[in-house]
C-alpha positions as CSV (number, residue, x, y, z in Angstrom):
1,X,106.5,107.6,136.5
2,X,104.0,106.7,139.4
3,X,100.4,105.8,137.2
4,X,98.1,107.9,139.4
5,X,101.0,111.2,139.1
6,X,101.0,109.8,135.6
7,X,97.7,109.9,134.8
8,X,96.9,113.3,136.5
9,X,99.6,114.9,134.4
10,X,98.0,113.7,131.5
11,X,94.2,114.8,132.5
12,X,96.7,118.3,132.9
13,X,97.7,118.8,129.3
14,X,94.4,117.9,128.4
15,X,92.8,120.0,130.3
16,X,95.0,122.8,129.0
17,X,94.9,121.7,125.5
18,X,91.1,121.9,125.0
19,X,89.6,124.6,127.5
20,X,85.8,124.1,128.0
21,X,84.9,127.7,127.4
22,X,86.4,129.3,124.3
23,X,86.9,133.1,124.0
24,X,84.9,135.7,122.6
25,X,87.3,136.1,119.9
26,X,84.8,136.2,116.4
27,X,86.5,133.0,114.4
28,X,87.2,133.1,110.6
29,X,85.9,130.7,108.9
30,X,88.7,127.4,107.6
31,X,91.1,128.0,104.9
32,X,92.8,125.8,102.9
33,X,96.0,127.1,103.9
34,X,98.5,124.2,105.3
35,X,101.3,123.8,107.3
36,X,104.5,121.2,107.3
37,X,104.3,118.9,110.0
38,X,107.0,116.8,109.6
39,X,108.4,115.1,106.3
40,X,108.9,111.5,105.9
41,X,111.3,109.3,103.6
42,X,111.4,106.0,102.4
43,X,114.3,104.4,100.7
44,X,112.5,101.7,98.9
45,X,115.5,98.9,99.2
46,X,116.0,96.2,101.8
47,X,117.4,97.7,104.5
48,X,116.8,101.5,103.0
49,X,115.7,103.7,105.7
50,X,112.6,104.9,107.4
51,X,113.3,108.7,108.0
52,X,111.0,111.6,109.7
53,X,111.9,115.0,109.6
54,X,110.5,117.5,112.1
55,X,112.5,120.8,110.3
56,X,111.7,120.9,106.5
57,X,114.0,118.1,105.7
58,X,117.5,120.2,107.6
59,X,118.2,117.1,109.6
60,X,116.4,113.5,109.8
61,X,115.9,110.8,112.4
62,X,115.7,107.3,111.1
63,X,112.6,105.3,112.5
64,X,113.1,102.1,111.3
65,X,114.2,100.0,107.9
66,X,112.2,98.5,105.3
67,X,112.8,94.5,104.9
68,X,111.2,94.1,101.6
69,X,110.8,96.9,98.5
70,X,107.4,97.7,97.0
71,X,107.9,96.8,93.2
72,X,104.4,96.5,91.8
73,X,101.0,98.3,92.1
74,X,97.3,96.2,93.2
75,X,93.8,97.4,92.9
76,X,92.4,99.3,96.0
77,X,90.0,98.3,98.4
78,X,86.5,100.4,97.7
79,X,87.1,103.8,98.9
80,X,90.3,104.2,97.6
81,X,88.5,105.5,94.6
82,X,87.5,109.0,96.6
83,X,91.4,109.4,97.0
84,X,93.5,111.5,94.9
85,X,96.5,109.6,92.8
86,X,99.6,110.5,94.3
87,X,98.8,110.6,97.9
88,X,98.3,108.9,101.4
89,X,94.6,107.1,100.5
90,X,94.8,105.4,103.8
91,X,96.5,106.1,107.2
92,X,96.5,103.3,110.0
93,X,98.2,101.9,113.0
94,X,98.4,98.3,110.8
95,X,98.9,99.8,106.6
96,X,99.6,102.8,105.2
97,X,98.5,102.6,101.4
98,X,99.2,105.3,98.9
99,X,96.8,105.6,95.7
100,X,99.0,106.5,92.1
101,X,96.1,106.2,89.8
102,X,92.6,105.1,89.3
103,X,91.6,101.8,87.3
104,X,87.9,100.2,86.4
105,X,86.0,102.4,89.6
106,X,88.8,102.0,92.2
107,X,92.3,103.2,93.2
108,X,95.1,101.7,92.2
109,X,98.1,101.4,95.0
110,X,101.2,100.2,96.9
111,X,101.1,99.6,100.8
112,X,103.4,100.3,103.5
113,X,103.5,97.6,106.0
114,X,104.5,96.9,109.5
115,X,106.5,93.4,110.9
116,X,105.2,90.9,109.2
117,X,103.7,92.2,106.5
118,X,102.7,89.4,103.7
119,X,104.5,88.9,100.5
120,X,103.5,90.8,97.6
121,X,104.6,92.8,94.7
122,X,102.7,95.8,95.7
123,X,103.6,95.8,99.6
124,X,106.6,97.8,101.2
125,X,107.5,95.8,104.2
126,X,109.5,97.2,107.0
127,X,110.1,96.2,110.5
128,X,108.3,98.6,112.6
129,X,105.8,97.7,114.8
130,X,102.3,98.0,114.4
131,X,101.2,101.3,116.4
132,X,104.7,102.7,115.9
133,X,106.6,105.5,114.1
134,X,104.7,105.8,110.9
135,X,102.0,103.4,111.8
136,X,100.0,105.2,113.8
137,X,103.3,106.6,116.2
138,X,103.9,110.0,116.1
139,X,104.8,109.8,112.4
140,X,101.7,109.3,110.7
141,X,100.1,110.9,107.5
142,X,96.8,112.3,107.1
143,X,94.5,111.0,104.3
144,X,95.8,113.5,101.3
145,X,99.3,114.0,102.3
146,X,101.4,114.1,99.1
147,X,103.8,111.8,98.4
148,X,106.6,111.9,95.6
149,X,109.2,109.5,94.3
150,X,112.5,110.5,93.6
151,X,114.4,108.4,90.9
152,X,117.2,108.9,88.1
153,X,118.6,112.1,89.8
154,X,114.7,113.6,89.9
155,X,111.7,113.8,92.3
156,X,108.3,114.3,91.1
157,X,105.0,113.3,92.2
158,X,104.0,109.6,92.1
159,X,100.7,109.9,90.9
160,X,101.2,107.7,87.5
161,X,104.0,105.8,88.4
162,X,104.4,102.0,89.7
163,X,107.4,101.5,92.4
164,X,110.6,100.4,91.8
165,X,113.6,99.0,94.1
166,X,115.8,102.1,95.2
167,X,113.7,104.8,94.9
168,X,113.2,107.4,97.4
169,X,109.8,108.3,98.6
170,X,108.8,111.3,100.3
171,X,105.6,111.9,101.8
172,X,104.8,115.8,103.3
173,X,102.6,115.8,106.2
174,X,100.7,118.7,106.5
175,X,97.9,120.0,108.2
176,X,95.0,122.7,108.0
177,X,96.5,126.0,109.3
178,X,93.2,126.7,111.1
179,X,93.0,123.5,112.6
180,X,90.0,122.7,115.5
181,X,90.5,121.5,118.8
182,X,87.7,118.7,118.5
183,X,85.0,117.5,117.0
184,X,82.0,115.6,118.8
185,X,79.3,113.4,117.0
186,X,75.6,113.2,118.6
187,X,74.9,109.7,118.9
188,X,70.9,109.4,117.9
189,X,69.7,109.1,114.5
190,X,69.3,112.9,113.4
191,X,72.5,113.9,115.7
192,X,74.6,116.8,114.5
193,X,78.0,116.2,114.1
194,X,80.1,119.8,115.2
195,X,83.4,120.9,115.1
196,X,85.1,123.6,117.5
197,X,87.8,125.8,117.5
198,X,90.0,127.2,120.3
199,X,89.1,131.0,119.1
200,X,85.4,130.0,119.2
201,X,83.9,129.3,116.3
202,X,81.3,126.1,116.8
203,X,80.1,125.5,113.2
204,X,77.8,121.6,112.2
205,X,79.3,119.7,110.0
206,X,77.8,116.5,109.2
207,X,74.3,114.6,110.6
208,X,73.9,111.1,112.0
209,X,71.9,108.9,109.8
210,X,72.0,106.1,112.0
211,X,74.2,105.9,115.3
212,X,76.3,103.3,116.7
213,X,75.7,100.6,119.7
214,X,78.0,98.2,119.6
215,X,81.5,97.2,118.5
216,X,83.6,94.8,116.3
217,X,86.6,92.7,115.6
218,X,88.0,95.4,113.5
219,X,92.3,94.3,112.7
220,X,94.3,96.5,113.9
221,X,92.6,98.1,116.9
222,X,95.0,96.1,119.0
223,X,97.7,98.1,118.3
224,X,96.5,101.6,119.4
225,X,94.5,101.3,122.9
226,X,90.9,102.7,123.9
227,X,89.7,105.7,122.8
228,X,92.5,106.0,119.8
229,X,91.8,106.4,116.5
230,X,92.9,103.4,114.4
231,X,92.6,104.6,111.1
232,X,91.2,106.9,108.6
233,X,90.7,106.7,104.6
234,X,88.3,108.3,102.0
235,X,85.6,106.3,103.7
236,X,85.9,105.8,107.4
237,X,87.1,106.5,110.8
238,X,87.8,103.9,113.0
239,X,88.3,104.2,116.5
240,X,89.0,101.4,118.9
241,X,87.5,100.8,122.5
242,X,90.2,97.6,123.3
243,X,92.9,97.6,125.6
244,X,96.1,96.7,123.5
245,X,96.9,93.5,121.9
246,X,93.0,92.9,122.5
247,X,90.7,93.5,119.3
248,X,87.2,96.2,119.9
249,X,86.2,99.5,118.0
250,X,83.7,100.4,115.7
251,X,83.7,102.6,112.5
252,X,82.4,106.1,111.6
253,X,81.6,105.8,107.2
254,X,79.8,108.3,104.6
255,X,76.2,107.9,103.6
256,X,76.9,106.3,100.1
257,X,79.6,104.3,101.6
258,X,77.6,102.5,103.7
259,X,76.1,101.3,100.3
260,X,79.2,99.4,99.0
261,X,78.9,96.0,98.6
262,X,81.6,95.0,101.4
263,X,79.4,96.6,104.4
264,X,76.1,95.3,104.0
265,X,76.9,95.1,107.6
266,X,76.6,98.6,108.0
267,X,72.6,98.4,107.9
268,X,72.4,95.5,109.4
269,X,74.4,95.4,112.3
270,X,75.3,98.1,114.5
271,X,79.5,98.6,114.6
272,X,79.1,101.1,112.0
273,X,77.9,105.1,112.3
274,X,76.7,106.5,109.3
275,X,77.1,110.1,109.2
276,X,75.8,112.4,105.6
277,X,75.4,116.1,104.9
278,X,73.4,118.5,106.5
279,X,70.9,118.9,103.6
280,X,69.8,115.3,102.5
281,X,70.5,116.6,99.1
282,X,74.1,117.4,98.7
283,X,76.6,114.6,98.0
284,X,77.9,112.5,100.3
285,X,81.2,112.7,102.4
286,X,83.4,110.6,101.3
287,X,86.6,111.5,100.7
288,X,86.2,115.1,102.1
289,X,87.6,117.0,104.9
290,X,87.5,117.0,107.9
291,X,86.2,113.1,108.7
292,X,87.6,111.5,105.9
293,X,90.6,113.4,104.5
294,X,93.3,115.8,106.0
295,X,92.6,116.0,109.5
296,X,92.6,112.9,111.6
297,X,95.2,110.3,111.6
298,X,96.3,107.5,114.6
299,X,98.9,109.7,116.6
300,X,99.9,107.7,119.9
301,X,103.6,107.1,121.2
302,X,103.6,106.0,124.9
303,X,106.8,107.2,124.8
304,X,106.0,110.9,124.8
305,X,105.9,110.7,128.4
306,X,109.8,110.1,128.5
307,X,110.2,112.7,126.0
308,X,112.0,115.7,127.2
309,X,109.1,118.4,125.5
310,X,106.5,115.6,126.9
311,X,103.5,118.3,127.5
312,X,104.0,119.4,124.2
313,X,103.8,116.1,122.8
314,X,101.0,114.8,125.1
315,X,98.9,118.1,123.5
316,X,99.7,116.6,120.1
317,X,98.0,113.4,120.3
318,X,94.3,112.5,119.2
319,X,91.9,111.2,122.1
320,X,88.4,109.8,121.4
321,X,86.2,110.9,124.8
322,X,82.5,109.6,125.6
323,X,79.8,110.6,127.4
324,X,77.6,108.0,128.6
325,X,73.5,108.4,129.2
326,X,73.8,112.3,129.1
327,X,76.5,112.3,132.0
328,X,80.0,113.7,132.2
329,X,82.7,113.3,129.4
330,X,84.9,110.9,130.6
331,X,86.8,107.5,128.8
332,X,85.7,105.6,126.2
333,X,84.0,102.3,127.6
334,X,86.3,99.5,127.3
335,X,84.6,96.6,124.8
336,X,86.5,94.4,123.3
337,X,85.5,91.5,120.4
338,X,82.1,91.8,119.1
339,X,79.1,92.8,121.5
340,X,76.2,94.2,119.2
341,X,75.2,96.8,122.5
342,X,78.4,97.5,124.0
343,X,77.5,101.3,123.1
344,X,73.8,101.3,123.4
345,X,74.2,104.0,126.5
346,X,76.6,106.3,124.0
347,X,74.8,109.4,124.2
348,X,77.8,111.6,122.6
349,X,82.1,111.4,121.5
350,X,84.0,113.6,120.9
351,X,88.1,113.6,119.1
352,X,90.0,115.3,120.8
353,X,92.6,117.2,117.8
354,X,96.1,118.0,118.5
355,X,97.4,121.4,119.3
356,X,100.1,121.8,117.4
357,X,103.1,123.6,117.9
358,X,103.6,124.3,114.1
């Protein structure tokens, strides 16, 4: 397809997807209601399969294969403590990791990696590319999504249980049923943070405790592009402002988060957005909908274009916009590597959420 047709078609569904002025229509307020997705399944054997189901599990379509079975468990990095055990604690375009129990302050876990994935007792290798299918393709999870391991002629949840060759997993995506169409951070110290909805309702969410400026060599942003979200756990958003197969982004993390001993960087340096609750007194984020559970995940396919439902799938995807000294929304700016006021003029973002057809 011609890139300028291309690219208009695109600013089309997006257009479409997220009107700027929402109808009167009086909003209720979020449930906790969800909805299926798609399913995924993971036979846990070299060369087992790499399934997604977009009809309740009625017919599959294999993504890839795994190369190496998950046979073991590791501690967790920091906030896989805020996860719950038997879930997704972790969705990116690089790792997905999924929590079975807690141990000593953290989570304990297995991961789910892409092409060359190290070795280890607790990893589930496959040979998918990083930024595809399941790794941040169209097949993600969101933080939360439950995942349960069928063995010995049963399935049951794997919260309590350590891997073993030849199981089956199953993970069940599902989102929010009322679900908003974005959600747009005010980049100043004391910035609300607001999500919308399509039927109007505009409600805060969150405040910015200290705003970003610049970016960082965070792994795995070259697999995903600029302005795509790269991952999401208990304790952070990252988004990425490189091209692909260049390294750029900078990360979105709870108040008490920021406090963990791994990002002392967070206060000193300026990569990082701290965002806390709109009354100093209530408990941090972490681990809560929407920023760090159950909403976001990294959904980009450049092959939805050549799909034959390609509006729909286009309307599906997540797309980080920016507006830059108070002017029009328009692209993230490009920055790649580490430049400590690459976002200095970042007045506001906004994610752009799916609209889903189910």
């Amino acid at each position: 397809m011609n890139p300028p047709i291309r690219a208009a078609l695109i600013a089309l569904v997006l257009f479409l997807a997220h009107p700027a002025a929402p109808s009167a229509q009086t909003a209720g307020a979020p449930t906790g209601d969800t909805i299926e997705v798609y399913r995924l399944r993971i036979v846990n054997r070299a060369g087992g399969t790499i399934d997604a189901s977009d009809d309740h599990g009625a017919t599959w379509r294999t993504l890839g294969r795994v190369t190496r079975p998950a046979e073991g468990t590791t501690i967790g990095f920091n906030a896989s403590r805020w996860g719950q055990p038997g879930t997704v604690v972790a969705a990116g375009a690089n790792a997905m990791h999924v929590k079975v129990d807690d141990r000593g302050g953290r989570g304990v876990i297995f991961s789910v990696l892409p092409e060359g994935a190290p070795a280890g007792v607790n990893v589930l290798a496959t040979d998918l590319r990083g930024g595809a299918g399941i790794f941040g393709g169209r097949y993600g999870a969101f933080v939360g999504s439950a995942v349960e391991i069928e063995r010995d002629g049963g399935r049951a949840s794997i919260a309590g249980m350590t891997p073993r060759r030849d199981d089956v997993l199953h993970i069940f995506v599902r989102r929010p049923a009322v679900y908003p169409t974005e959600i747009e951070f005010e980049n100043r110290f004391g910035g609300l943070v607001r999500w919308r909805f399509l039927d109007g309702l505009e409600q805060p969410i969150a405040v910015v405790l200290r705003p970003v400026a610049g970016v960082g060599r965070f792994e795995g942003t070259q697999y995903v592009g600029i302005g795509r979200i790269r991952a999401n756990h208990p304790g952070v958003i990252d988004i990425s402002t490189s091209p692909i197969n260049a390294i750029g982004g900078f990360q979105i993390i709870p108040r008490d988060h920021a406090h963990s001993p791994e990002l002392s960087n967070a206060i000193l340096l300026t990569q990082w957005m701290v965002v806390g609750p709109l009354n100093p007194l209530d408990p941090s984020p972490q681990g809560t909908a929407p920023l760090f559970s159950s909403f976001l995940l990294p959904r980009y396919d450049p092959a939805d274009l050549d799909d034959a439902e390609w509006m729909a799938r286009l309307a599906e995807r997540f797309l980080v916009i920016a507006c830059v000294r108070g002017g029009a929304w328009g692209p993230m700016p490009m920055a790649s590597g580490r430049n400590d006021r690459a976002l200095l003029d970042l007045t506001h973002f906004k994610i752009l959420l799916p609209v889903w057809r189910r």
